[in-house]
MARTORTI-947241 format. One record per residue (C-alpha): residue in three letters; z negated, x, y. Coordinates in pm, whole numbers, plus 50000, padded with zeros to 5 digits. Each point is the difference from the previous one (the first is absolute). Layout:
residues N
type->ALA&z->Z&x->X&y->Y .
...
end
This chain:
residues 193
type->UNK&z->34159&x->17967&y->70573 .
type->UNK&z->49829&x->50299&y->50157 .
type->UNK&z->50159&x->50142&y->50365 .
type->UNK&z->50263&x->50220&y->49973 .
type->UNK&z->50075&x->49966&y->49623 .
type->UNK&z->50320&x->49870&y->49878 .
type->UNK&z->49957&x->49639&y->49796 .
type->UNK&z->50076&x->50057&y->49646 .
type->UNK&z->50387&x->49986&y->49910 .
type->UNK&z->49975&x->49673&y->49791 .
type->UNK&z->49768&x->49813&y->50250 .
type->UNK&z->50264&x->50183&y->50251 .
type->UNK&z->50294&x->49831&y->49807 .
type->UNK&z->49862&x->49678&y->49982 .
type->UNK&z->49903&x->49974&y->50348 .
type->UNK&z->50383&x->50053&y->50095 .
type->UNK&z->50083&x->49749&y->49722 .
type->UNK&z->49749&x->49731&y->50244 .
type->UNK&z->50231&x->50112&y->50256 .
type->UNK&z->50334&x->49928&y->49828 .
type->UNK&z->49834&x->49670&y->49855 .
type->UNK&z->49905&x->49923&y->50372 .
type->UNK&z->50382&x->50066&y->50154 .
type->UNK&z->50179&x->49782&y->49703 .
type->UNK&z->49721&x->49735&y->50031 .
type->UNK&z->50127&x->49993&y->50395 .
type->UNK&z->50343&x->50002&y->49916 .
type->UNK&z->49995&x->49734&y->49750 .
type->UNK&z->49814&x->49775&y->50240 .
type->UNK&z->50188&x->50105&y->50313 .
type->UNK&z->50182&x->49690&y->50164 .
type->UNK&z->49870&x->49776&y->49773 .
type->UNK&z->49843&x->49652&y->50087 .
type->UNK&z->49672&x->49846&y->49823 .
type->UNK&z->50291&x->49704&y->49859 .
type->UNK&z->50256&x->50306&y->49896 .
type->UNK&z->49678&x->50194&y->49814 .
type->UNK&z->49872&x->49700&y->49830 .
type->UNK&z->50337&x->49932&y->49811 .
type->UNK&z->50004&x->50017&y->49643 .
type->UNK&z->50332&x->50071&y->49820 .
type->UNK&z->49882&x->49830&y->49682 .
type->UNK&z->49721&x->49706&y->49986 .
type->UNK&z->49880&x->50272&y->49755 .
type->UNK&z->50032&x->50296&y->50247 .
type->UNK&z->49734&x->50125&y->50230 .
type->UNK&z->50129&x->49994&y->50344 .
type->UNK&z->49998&x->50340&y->50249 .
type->UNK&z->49684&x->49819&y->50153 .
type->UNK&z->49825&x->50032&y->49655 .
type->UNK&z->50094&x->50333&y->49885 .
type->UNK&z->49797&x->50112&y->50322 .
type->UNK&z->49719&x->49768&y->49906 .
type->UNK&z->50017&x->50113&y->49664 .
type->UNK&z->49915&x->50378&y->50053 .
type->UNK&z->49708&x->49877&y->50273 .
type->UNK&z->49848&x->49824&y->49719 .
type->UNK&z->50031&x->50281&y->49788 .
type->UNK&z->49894&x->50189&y->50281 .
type->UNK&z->49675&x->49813&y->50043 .
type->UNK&z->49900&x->50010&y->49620 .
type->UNK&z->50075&x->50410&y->49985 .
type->UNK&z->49901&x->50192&y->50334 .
type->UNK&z->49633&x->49866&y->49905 .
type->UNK&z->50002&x->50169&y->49666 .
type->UNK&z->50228&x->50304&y->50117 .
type->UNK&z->49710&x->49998&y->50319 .
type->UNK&z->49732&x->50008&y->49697 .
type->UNK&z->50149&x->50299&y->49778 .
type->UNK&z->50000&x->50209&y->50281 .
type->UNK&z->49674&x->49935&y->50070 .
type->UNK&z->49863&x->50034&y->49647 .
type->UNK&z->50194&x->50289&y->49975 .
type->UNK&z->49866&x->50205&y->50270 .
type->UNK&z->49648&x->49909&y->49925 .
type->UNK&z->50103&x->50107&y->49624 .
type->UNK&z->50109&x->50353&y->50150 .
type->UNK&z->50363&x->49873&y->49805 .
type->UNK&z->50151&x->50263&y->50230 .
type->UNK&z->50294&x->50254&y->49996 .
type->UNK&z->50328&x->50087&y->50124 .
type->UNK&z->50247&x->49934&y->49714 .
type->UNK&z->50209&x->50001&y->49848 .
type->UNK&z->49890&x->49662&y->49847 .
type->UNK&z->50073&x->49892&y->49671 .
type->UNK&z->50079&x->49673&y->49857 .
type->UNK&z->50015&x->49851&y->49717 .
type->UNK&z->50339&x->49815&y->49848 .
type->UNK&z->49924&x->49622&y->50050 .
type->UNK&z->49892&x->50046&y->50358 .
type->UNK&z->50306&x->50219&y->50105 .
type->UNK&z->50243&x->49730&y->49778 .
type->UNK&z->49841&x->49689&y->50163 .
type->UNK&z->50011&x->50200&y->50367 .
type->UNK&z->50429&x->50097&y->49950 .
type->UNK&z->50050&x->49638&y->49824 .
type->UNK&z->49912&x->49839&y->50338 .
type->UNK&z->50290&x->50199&y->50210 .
type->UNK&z->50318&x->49838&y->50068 .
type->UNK&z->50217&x->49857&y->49947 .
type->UNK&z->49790&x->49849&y->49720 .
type->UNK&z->50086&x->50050&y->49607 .
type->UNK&z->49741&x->49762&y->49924 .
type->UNK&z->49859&x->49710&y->50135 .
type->UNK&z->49676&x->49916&y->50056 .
type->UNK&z->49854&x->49661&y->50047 .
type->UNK&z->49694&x->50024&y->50253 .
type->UNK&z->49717&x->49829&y->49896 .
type->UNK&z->49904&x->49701&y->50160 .
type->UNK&z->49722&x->50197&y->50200 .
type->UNK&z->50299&x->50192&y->50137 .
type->UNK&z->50252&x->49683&y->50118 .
type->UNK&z->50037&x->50048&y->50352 .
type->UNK&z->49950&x->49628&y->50188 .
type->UNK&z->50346&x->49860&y->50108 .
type->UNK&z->49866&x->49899&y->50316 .
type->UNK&z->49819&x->50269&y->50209 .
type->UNK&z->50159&x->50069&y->50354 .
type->UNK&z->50207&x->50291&y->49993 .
type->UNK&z->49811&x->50167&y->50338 .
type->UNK&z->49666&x->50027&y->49774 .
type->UNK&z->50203&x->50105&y->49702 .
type->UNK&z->50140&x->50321&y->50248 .
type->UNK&z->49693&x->50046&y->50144 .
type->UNK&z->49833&x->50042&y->49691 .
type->UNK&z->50231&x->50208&y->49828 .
type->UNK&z->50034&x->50240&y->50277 .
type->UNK&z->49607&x->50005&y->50028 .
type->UNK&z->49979&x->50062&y->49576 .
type->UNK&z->50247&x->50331&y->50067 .
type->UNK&z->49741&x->50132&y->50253 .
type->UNK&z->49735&x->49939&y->49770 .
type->UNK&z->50181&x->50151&y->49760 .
type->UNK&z->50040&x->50295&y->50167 .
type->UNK&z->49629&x->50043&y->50128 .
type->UNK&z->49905&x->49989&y->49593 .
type->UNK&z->50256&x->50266&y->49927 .
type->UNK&z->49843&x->50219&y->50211 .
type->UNK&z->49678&x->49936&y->49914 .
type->UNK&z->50101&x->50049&y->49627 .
type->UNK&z->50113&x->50392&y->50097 .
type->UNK&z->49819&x->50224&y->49840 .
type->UNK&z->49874&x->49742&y->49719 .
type->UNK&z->50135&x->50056&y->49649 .
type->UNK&z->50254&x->49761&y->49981 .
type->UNK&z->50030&x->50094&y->49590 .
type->UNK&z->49618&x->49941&y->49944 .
type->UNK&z->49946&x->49703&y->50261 .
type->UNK&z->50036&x->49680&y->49813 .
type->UNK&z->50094&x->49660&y->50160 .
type->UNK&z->49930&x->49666&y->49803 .
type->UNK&z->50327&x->49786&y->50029 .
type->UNK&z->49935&x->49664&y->50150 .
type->UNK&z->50013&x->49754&y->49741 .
type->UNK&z->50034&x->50233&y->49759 .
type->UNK&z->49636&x->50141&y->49983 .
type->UNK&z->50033&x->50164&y->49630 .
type->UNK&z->50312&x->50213&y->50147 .
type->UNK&z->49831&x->50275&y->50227 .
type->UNK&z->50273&x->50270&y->50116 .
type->UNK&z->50005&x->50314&y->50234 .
type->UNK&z->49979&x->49918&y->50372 .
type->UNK&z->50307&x->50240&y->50055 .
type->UNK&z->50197&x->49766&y->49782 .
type->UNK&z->49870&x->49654&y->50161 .
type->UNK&z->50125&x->50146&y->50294 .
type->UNK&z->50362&x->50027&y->49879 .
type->UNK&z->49983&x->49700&y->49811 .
type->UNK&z->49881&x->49819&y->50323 .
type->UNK&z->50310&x->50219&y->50202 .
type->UNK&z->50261&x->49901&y->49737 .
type->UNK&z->49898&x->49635&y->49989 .
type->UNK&z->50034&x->49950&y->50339 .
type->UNK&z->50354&x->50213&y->50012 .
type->UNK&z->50121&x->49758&y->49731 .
type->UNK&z->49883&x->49693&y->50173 .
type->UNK&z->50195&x->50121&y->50327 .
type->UNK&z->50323&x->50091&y->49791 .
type->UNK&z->49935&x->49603&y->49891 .
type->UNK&z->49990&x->49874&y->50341 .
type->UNK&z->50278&x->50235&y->50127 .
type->UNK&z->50200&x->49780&y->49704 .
type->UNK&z->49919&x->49686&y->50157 .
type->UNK&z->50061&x->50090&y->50364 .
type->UNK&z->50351&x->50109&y->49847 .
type->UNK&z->50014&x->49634&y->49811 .
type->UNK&z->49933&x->49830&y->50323 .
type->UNK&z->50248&x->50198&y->50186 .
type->UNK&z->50251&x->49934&y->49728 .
type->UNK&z->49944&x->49644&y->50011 .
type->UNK&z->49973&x->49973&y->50396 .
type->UNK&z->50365&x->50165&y->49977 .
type->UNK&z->50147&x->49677&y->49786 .
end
């Protein structure tokens, strides 16, 4: 982003989502211990502890390929300042992801978050993937976000626009933390018995 120049208003609006994912990822983990965070409601149910993990693992397989678009993009000249279009599937997949969730999804087995990872790294990390985050949103300003195409991991014949990546990445993680905010209110419920 050049000096001086406001960031585009989607990369803008995303950037505050980070910051409202970042402030309900604190309060769901406020409080909490590692014991309380590793609970699982269901021996089917991911615990708080692995919703986290879940969206670093995500994390690690996407900022790579999110990093690479914006590179190929701006050595493409894939440049421009909106507005973006985008095409049906892409903007359906992106709003199916929001919660509370109208469909479930079962992550592949690439995606299953480790039961077992302390919850310190699991913070650490997440916090450090919403900075990162952040740092690739503003290096994406100015790119085409229509026109810049992102190869989903694991899903190489699928290639959609960065700009919707990004909010599929965004509303993803807000759905994880309305999952987790469900727990913490199961384990509340169930400390109250």
């Amino acid at each position: 982003m050049s000096e001086g120049r406001q960031m585009h208003p989607e990369l803008q609006s995303l950037c505050e989502q980070i910051e409202a994912v970042r402030r309900e990822a604190e309060t769901v983990l406020d409080g909490l211990t590692e014991e309380e965070c590793a609970w699982q409601p269901t021996a089917r149910s991911w615990s708080i502890s692995q919703c986290f993990e879940h969206l670093n693992v995500i994390a690690r397989h996407y900022l790579p390929v999110i990093n690479q678009s914006i590179n190929e993009a701006r050595a493409a000249g894939l440049t421009g300042a909106g507005p973006y279009r985008y095409g049906w599937l892409e903007n359906w997949l992106a709003n199916s992801m929001e919660p509370p969730p109208r469909r479930r999804f079962r992550a592949p087995r690439r995606y299953v978050p480790p039961p077992d990872r302390p919850l310190a790294e699991i913070r650490s990390s997440f916090f450090a993937t919403q900075e990162r985050l952040l740092e690739l949103l503003q290096r994406a300003d100015g790119v085409d976000l229509g026109r810049a195409r992102v190869s989903l991991p694991g899903i190489m014949a699928l290639r959609f626009s960065l700009g919707r990546v990004l909010a599929l990445l965004l509303a993803h993680e807000r759905r994880h933390l309305w999952q987790a905010a469900g727990i913490r209110n199961s384990l509340k419920d169930r400390q109250a018995e």
